[in-house]
MARDRENRO-343836 format. One line per 5 residues: number of its first residue (from 0); for each residue x, y, z of C-alpha. Coordinates in pm, 1 decimal, always signed. Each point is the difference from the previous one (the first is absolute). Example, Ala and Ser with C-alpha at 12.3 -4.5 7.8 and 13.67 -1.06 7.14 Angstrom:
0 = +1230.0 -450.0 +780.0  +137.0 +344.0 -66.0
//
This chain:
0 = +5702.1 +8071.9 +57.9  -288.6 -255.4 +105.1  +30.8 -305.5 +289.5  +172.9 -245.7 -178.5  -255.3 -303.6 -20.9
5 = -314.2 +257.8 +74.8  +28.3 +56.9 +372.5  +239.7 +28.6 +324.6  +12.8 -445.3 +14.4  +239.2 +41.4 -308.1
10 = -152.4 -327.6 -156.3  +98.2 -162.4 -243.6  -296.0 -172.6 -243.2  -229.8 +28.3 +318.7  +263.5 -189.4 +240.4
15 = -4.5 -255.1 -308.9  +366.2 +127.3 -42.3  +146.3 +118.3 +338.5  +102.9 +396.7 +55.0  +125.8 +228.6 -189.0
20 = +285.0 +56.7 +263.1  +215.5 +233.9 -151.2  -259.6 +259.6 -29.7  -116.4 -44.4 +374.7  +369.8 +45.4 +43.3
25 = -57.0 +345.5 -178.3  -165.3 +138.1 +333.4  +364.0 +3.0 +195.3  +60.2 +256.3 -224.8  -368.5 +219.2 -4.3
30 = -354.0 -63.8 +88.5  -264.8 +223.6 -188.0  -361.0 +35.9 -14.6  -26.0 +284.1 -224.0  -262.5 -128.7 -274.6
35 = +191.8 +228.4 -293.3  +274.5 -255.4 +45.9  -224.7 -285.9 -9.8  -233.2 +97.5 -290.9  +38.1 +93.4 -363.6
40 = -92.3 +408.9 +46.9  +179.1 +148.8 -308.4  +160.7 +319.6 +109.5  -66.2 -42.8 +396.7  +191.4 -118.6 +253.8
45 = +350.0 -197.0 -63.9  +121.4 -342.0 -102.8  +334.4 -136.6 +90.3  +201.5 -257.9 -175.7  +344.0 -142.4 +167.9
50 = +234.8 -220.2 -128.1  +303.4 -149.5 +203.8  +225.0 -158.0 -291.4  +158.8 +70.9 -276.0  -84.4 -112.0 -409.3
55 = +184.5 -345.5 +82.8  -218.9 -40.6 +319.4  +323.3 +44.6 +250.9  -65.8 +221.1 +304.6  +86.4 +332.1 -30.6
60 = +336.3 +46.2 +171.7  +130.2 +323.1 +157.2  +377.3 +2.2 -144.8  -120.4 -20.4 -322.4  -132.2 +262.9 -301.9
65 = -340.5 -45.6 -150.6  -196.5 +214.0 -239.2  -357.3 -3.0 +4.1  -196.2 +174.0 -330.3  -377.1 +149.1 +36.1
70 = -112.0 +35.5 -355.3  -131.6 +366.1 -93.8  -384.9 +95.7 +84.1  +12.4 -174.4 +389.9  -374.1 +16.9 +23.7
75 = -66.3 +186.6 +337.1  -168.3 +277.0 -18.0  +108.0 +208.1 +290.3  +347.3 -194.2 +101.8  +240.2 -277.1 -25.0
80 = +266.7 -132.5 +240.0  +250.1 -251.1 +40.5  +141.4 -76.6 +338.9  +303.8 -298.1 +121.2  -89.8 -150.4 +282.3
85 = +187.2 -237.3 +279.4  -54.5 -378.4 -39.7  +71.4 -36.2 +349.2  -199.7 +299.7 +213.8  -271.5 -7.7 -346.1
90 = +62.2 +382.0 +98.9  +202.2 +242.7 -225.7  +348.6 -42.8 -87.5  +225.7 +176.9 +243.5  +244.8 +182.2 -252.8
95 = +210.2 +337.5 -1.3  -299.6 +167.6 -204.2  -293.7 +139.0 +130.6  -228.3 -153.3 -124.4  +64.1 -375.9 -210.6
100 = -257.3 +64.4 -246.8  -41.2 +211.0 -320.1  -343.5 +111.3 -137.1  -24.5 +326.7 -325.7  -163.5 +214.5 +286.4
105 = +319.8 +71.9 +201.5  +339.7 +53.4 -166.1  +131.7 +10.1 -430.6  -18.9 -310.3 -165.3  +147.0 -108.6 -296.3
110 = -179.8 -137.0 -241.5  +44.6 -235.6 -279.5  -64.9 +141.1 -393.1  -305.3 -196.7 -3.8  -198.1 +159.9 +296.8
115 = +150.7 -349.8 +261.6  +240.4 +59.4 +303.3  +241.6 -244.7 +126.3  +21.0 -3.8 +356.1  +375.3 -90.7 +128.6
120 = +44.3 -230.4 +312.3  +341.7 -49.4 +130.7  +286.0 +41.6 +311.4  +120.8 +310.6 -173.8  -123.9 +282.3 -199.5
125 = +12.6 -20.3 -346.8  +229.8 +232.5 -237.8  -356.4 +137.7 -125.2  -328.1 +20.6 +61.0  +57.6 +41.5 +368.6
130 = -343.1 +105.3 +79.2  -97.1 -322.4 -202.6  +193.3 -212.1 +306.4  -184.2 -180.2 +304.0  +322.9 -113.0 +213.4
135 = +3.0 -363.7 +106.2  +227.5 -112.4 +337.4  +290.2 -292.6 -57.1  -85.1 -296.2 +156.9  -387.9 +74.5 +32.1
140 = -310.1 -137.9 -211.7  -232.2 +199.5 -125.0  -367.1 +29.5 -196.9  -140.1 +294.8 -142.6  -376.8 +117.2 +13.4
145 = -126.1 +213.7 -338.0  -298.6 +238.6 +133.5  -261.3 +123.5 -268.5  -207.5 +266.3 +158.9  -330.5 +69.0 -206.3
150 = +32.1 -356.2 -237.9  -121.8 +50.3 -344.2  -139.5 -267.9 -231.8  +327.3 -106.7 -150.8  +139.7 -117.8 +347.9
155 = -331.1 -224.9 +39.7  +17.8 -103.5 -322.9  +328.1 -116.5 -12.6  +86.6 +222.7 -342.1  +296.7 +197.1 +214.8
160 = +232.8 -223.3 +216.7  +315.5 +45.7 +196.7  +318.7 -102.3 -131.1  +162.6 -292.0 +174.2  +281.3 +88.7 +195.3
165 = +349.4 -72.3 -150.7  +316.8 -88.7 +113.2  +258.7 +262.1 -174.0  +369.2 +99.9 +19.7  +196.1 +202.7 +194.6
170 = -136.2 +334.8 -78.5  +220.5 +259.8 +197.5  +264.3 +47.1 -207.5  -105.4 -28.7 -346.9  -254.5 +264.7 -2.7
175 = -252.1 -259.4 -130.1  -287.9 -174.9 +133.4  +171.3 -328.8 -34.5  -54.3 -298.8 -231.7  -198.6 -301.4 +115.7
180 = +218.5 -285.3 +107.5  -73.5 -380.1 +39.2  -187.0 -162.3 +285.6  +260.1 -199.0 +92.7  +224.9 +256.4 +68.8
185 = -239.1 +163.7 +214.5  -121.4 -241.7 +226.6  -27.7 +131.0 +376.1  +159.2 -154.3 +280.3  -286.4 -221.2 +174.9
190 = +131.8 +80.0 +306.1  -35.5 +370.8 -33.6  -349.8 -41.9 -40.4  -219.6 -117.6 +252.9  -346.1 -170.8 -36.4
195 = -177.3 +347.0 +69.9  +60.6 +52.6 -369.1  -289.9 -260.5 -110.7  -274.5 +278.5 +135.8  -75.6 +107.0 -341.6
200 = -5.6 -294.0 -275.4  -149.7 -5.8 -338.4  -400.5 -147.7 +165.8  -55.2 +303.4 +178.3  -284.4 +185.6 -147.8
205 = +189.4 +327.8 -143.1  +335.1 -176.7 -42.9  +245.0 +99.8 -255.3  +44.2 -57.0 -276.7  -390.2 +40.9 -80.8
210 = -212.9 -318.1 -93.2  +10.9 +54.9 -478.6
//
């Protein structure tokens, strides 16, 4: 994840353009100097991507259930990680669970037939795939960071990409992970979610989904 316009000014088309203020905005929520982060160094360091809305670009909303698939082969060679994060504090999402992040070093999940994993965000736990779940707060906005510790080629290359995250059913009770429902059903409640929730947006070097 490189300075967005080439250097700490955020410029856009040498000042030709104005800033690139959403990414500036991105250091509320972390300032780094770590060159691994900066640089393309296949299988050293990390690179981050965040996304704060969902497939039909509304924030993502607290009371609500969301699935999020990683397709199989994430290419990090020592560890991935996916974490929720509050849009208000830009620190971690204050929940009944330990931790509000999931990553295939700690804990059983379950995966899909074809090698992908569907990570669950919601209120509530799921009927299954409980160790799939990152639990969201009611009335809170959110955005989630994906971590990729040792990045291989296919993350700088663009041949594996996240999911986008999807808006799904109720999935307590039915034992399922839900069935993706329209936009318009789905649409938060603008005053739930307050203007902190802009910090990550699709300019920011590293933003989600990836750049085909």
């Amino acid at each position: 994840m490189g300075l967005v316009g080439g250097d700490y000014e955020w410029l856009r088309d040498e000042a030709r353009g104005g800033r690139h203020l959403d990414a500036r905005t991105f250091f509320s929520v972390a300032t780094v100097n770590t060159p691994p982060m900066a640089l393309k160094l296949v299988s050293i360091g990390s690179q981050y991507a965040g996304v704060d809305t969902d497939v039909d670009d509304n924030f993502l909303e607290g009371s609500k259930p969301y699935r999020l698939t990683l397709p199989a082969n994430i290419p990090a060679k020592n560890f991935w990680s996916i974490c929720v994060y509050d849009t208000q504090t830009r620190s971690e999402l204050q929940t009944s669970q330990p931790y509000p992040s999931r990553n295939h070093a700690r804990g059983e999940l379950k995966y899909n037939s074809d090698g992908s994993v569907d990570i669950l965000f919601g209120p509530e736990p799921p009927a299954t795939r409980q160790n799939n779940w990152i639990q969201t707060v009611p009335g809170k906005g959110w955005f989630t960071i994906l971590r990729v510790y040792g990045p291989l080629e296919p993350w700088y290359d663009h041949t594996w990409r996240p999911g986008d995250i999807q808006p799904i059913s109720d999935y307590r009770s039915s034992g399922r992970l839900g069935t993706d429902r329209a936009g318009k059903d789905l649409v938060p409640d603008p005053a739930l979610l307050l203007h902190e929730a802009i910090i990550l947006r699709q300019d920011l070097a590293g933003a989600w989904p990836l750049p085909r």
